[in-house]
N, C-alpha and C positions, 0 to 999 in steps of 0.2 A: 504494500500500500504506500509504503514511504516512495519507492520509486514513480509510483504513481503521480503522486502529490507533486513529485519535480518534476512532471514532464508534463501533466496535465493541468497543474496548478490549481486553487483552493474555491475556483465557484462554487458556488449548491449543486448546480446542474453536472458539474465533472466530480462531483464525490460521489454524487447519487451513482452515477453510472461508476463509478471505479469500487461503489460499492458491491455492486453487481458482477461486474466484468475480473476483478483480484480474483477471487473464492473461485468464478468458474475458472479460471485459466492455471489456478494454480491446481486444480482439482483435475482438470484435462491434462496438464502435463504430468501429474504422478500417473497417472491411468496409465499417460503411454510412454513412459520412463520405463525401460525392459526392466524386471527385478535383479538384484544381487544384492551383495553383502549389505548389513544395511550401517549406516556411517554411526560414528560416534560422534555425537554433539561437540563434547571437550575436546577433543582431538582436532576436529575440523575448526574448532573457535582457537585451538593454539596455533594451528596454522596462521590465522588472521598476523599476528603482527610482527612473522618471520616477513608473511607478504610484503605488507605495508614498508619494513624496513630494505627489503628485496629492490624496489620499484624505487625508493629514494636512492639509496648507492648505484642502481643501474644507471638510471635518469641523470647522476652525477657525474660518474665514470664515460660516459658518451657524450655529455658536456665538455668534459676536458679532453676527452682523444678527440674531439670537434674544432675545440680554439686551440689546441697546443701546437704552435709552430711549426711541428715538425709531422704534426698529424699521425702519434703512435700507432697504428693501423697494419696487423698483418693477417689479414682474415681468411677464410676457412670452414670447409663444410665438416662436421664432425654426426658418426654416426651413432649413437648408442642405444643398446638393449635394454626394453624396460617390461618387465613383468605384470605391467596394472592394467586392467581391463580397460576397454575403448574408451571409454568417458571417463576413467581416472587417467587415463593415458593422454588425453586432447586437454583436461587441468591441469594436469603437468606441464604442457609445454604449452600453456600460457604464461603458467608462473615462471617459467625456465626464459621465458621470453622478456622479462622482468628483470632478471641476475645480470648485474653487469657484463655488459658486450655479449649477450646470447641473443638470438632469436630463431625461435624452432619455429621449423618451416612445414612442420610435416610430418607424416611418418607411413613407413614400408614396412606390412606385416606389423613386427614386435619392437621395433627401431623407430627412436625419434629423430627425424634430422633436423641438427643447430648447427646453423651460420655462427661463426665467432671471431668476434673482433681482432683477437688473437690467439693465432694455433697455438701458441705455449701454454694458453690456462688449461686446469686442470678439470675438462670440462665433465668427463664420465664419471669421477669422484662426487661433483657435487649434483650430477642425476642421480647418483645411486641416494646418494643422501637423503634428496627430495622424495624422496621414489618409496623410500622406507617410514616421511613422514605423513606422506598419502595413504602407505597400505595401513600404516598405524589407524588412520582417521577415517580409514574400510574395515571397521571394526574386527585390524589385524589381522584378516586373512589376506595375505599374502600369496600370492601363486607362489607355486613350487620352482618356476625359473629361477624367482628373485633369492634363492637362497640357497642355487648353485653358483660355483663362481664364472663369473662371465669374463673369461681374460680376452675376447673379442670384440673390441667398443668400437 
């Protein structure tokens, strides 16, 4: 509803109908949301302010390799294996689009592919990371990939 209110703004007539229109759309989209695991509230709420700090250091970090003189910039498609099911898999690599100098472009099969700023960072480490704070927030079920070791990135 909050979203609501910013996009639609506070008339009678746009709450009435946002009255109406929130409840079904939010009821229409769990219907046809396929099932799985089902999330853990605290988990998914501790996420929130890894994000938030994620998106300020990215948004920083490409600030500076933007104006710095010398334009630090040695970029790179990186491909890495990720174990979370399709729609934990496509949250991931929005968040991952967020972390400084990534931006995932995609993904083949079980692999996200990220563009990165520069080839040197240590990009598969902090997917795995992220990857482990999602299946946490999948009320830790984890696929069985994510807990072979994947020396393939």
């Amino acid at each position: 509803m909050v979203i609501w209110l910013a996009l639609a703004g506070t008339q009678i007539d746009t709450l009435l109908l946002g009255c109406v229109v929130v409840p079904l759309a939010t009821a229409l989209s769990l219907w046809l949301v396929p099932s799985g695991p089902p999330l853990r509230i605290r988990s998914v709420l501790m996420l929130v302010p890894r994000f938030v700090w994620q998106s300020l250091v990215g948004g920083l970090d490409v600030a500076w390799r933007a104006f710095h003189p010398r334009l630090p910039i040695d970029p790179d498609w990186v491909s890495v294996s990720v174990a979370l099911p399709d729609g934990a898999r496509v949250a991931l690599g929005g968040e991952l689009s967020l972390m400084p100098g990534t931006l995932s472009a995609g993904s083949q099969g079980d692999r996200l592919l990220i563009h990165v700023l520069n080839r040197d960072q240590d990009v598969a480490t902090a997917v795995r990371s992220e990857e482990r704070r999602f299946a946490k927030a999948l009320a830790g079920q984890a696929n069985e990939r994510s807990r072979r070791d994947r020396a393939t990135t």
